[in-house]
C-alpha positions as CSV (number, residue, x, y, z in Angstrom):
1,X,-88.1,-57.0,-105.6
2,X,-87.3,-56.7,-109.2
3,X,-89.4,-58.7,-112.0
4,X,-86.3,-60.8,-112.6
5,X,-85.9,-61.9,-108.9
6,X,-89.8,-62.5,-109.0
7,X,-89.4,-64.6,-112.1
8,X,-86.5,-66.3,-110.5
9,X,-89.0,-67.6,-107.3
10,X,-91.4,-68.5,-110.3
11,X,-89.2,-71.0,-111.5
12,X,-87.7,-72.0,-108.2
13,X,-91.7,-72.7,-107.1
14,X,-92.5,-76.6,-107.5
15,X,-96.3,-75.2,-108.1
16,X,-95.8,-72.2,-110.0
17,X,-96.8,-72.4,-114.2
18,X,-94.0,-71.0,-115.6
19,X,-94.2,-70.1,-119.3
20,X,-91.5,-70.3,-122.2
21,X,-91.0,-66.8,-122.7
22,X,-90.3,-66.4,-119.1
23,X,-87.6,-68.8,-119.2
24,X,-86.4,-67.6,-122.0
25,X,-85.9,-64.2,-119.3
26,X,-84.4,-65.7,-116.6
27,X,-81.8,-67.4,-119.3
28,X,-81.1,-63.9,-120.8
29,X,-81.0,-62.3,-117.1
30,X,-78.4,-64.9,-116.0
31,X,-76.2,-64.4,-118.8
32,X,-77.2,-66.7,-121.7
33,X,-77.9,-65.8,-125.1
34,X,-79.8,-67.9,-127.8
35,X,-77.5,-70.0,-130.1
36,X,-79.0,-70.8,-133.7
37,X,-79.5,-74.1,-134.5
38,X,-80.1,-74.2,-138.5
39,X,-83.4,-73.8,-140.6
40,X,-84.1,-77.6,-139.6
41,X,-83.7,-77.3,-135.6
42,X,-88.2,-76.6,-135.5
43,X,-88.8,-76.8,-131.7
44,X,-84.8,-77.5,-130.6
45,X,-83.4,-74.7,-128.2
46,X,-79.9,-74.1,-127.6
47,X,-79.1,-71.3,-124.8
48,X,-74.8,-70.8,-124.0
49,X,-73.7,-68.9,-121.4
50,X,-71.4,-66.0,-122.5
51,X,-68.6,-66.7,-120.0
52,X,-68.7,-70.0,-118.6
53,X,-69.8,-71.2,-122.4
54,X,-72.3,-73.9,-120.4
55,X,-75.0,-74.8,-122.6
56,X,-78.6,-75.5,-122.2
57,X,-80.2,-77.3,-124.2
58,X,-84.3,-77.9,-124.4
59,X,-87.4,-78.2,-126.8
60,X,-90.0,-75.5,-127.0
61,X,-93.0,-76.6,-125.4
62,X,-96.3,-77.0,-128.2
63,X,-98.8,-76.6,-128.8
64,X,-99.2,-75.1,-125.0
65,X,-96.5,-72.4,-123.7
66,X,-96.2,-73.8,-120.4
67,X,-92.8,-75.2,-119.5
68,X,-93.0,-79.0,-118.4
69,X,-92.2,-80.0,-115.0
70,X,-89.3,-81.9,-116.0
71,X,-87.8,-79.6,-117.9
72,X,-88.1,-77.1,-114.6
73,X,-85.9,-79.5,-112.7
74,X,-83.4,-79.3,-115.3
75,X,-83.2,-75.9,-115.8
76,X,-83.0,-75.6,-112.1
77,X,-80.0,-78.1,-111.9
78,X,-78.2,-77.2,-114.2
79,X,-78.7,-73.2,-112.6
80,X,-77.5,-74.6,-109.4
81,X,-74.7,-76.4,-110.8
82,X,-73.2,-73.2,-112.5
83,X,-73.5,-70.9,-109.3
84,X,-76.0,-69.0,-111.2
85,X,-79.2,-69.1,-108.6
């Protein structure tokens, strides 16, 4: 099983701790890339898919790294809505 697929189960895991930057993989895996929001965005995150042009959009998690459980469940939806997991 490749780290990708392992970080995929991570985030598919209701217990797991799943951290920003590992996100951030799964998102750049699945096909998104990181769309700049301006000098003022701070902590907004906007991630669009190259083909599909679905967009993501979420805050970086601070002072911890750790990815909130709601924003799991939203990720994960909107995932499963696309087809991508």
């Amino acid at each position: 099983m490749s780290r990708k697929e392992k970080l995929i189960l991570k985030l598919l895991n209701p217990g797991a701790v799943l951290t920003f930057h590992e996100l951030e993989s799964i998102l750049f895996h699945l096909g998104y890339i990181e769309k700049t929001l301006g000098k003022t965005a701070g902590s907004r995150k906007a991630y669009v898919h190259e083909v599909s042009t679905h967009i993501i959009r979420i805050h970086k998690p601070h002072p911890q790294n750790e990815i909130k459980f709601y924003i799991k469940n939203y990720i994960i939806s909107e995932l499963k809505n696309q087809n991508l997991i």
